[in-house]
N, C-alpha and C positions, 0 to 999 in steps of 0.2 A: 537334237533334231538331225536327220538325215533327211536330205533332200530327196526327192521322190524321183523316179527313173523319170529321165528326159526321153528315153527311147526304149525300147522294148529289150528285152535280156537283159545281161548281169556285167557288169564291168570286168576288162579283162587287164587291168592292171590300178595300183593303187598306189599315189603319192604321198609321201608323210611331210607334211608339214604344221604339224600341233606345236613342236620345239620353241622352248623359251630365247633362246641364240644368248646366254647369259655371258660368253667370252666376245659376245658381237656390239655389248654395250658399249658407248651410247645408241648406236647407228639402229641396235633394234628397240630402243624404248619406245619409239612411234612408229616403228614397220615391220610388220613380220620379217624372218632373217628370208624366208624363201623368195619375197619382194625388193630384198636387195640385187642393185644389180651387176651384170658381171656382159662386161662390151655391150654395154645399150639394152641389154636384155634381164626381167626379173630371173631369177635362177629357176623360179618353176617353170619358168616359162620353156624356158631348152627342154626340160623333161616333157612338156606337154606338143610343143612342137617335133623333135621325135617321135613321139606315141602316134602321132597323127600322121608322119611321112611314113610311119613303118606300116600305117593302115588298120591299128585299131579305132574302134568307133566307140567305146561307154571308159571312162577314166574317174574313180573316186579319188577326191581329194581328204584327209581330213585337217581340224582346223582347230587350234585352242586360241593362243596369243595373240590380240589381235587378229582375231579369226576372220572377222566381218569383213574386213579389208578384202583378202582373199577371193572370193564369192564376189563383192563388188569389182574387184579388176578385172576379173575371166569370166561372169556372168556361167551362163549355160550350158553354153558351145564354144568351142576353142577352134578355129580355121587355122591348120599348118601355117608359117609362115615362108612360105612359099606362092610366087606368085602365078608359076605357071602349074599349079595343082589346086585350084580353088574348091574342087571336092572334097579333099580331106580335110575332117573336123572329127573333135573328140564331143561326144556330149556328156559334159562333167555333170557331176553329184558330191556333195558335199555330209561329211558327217563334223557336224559342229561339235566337238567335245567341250569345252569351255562354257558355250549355252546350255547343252543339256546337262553336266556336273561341276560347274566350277575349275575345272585341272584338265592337264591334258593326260592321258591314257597309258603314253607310255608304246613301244612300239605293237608288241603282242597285242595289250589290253586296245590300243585303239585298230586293229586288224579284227580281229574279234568284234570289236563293235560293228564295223562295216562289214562282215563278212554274209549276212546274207544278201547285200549286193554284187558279193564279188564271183567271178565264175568258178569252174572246177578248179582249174589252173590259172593262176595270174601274177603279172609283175609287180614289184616291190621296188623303187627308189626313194632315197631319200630327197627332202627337195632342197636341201643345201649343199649339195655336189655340184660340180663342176664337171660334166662328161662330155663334151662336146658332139665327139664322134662316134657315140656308141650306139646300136640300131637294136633295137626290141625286136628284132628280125622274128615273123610269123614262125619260121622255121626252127629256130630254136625253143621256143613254145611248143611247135609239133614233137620234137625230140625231147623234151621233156615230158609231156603229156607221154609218149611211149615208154619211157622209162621204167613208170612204177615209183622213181622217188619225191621222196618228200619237198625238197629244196635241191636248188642250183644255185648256185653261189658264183658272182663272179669278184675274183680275189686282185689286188694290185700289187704290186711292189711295193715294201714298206714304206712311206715317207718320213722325214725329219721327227714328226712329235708322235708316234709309233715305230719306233724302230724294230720291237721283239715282234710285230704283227699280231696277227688275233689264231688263224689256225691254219693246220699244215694239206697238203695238198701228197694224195698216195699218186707211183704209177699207174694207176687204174682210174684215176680222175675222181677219187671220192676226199670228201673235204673230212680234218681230221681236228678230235678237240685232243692236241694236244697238252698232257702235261706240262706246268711251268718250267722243271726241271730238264724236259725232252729238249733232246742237241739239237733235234733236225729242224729246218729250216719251216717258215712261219711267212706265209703273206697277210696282206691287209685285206678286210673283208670293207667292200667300195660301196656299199649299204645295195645293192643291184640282184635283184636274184629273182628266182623265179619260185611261187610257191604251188604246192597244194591245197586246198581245203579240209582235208583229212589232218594238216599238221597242226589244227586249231581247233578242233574237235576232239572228243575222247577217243582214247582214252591221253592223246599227248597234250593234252590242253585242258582245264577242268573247268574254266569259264564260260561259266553259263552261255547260251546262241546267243550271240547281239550282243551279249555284255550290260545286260538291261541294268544291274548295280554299278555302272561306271568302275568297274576296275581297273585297279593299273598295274602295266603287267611288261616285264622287258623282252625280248625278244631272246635273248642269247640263249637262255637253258632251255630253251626248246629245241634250240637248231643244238646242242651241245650233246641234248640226251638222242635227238635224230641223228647226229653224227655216229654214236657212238654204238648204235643199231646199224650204222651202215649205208643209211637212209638220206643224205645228202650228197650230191654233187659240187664238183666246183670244177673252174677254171679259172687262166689268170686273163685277166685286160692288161695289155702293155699300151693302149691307148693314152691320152691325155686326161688326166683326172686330178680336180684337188676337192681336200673336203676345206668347205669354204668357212673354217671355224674361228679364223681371227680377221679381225678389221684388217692387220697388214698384207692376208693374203688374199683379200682381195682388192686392195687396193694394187697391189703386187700384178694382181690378174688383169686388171683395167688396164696398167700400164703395160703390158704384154712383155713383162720380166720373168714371169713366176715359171720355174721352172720346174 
């Protein structure tokens, strides 16, 4: 089931949080990992709070693991948490993967699902990061929309349990699938990018619109064979980020250690 437009158009950025969080056990057997929190705060929450100081209005969320939870905590509408901006609110939609096929989706395959709610261009986080400071700036949206590519990528500096990174980064700003083999240097992909609608459709994507057979489908060899056409962007965040993937690092996070 996907929940039905709260307001008119198409969501202009989409949450992932279907993930099992299986290295967050115990902590995730009764809470979704995105509902764990990090300074007082669920971790979906900082993404939806963002989305809403940076001034979007429609945000899909989707939902498998203890999905319900989800939908129950953030109901509809999401107000900034922000006291002196009570205008800004996101009004969320939910695509339930779990209810409507047993499993979660899978990054692509649950993108695809959602995607005839989502706009031409839209955002992509994952909702178990840790980003504090980073702004879904309209602007970088308008510069992507002019582009012409597929994906923008924003990449981190390795951390401890990724050390070789995921792909490389040219002087021209275009994000690269590096060979294993290849010397040159490798950042972390921070799950944050910006997409097109085009890179989920044919012919770079073969899943059926909406994903009506619940397919599940990972995200990388899309952006890999986009890359390798020329077709994605990147840059780096030197920002504050963790991926929030072990109980110790966030516990690490709460006590304001984690570096």
């Amino acid at each position: 089931m996907i929940s039905a437009p709260a307001a008119p158009g198409r969501a202009q950025a989409m949450v992932l949080a279907a993930g099992r969080g299986e290295r967050m056990r115990p902590l995730t057997d009764l809470t979704p990992k995105p509902l764990l929190e990090v300074q007082g705060r669920p971790l979906l929450q900082w993404h939806l709070d963002a989305l809403a100081r940076a001034g979007w209005r429609q945000a899909m969320v989707n939902t498998a693991w203890l999905g319900e939870q989800i939908p129950a905590r953030f109901s509809t509408r999401w107000l900034a948490d922000a006291a002196d901006e009570p205008q800004m609110g996101l009004e969320l939609r939910y695509s339930m993967e779990a209810q409507d096929f047993g499993v979660a989706l899978e990054t692509a395959g649950g993108i695809v699902r959602a995607l005839p709610l989502l706009d031409e261009c839209f955002w992509v986080v994952a909702g178990d990061v840790y980003v504090p400071g980073f702004d879904f700036a309209p602007e970088a949206m308008q510069r992507f929309a002019a582009s012409g590519k597929l994906a923008h990528l924003w990449l981190v500096p390795n951390p401890a349990h990724n050390p070789k990174g995921d792909f490389g980064l040219s002087e021209q700003g275009l994000a690269l699938n590096l060979p294993a083999d290849h010397p040159g240097p490798r950042h972390t992909y921070s799950t944050i990018g910006l997409y097109r609608r085009e890179l989920f459709q044919p012919p770079h994507c073969d899943i059926p619109a909406g994903n009506p057979q619940g397919i599940a489908a990972p995200l990388a060899p899309l952006l890999r064979a986009a890359m390798d056409a020329g077709q994605v962007s990147a840059e780096v965040w030197h920002g504050d980020w963790t991926d929030v993937g072990t109980p110790e690092r966030l516990v690490a996070l709460n006590q304001e250690i984690y570096q």
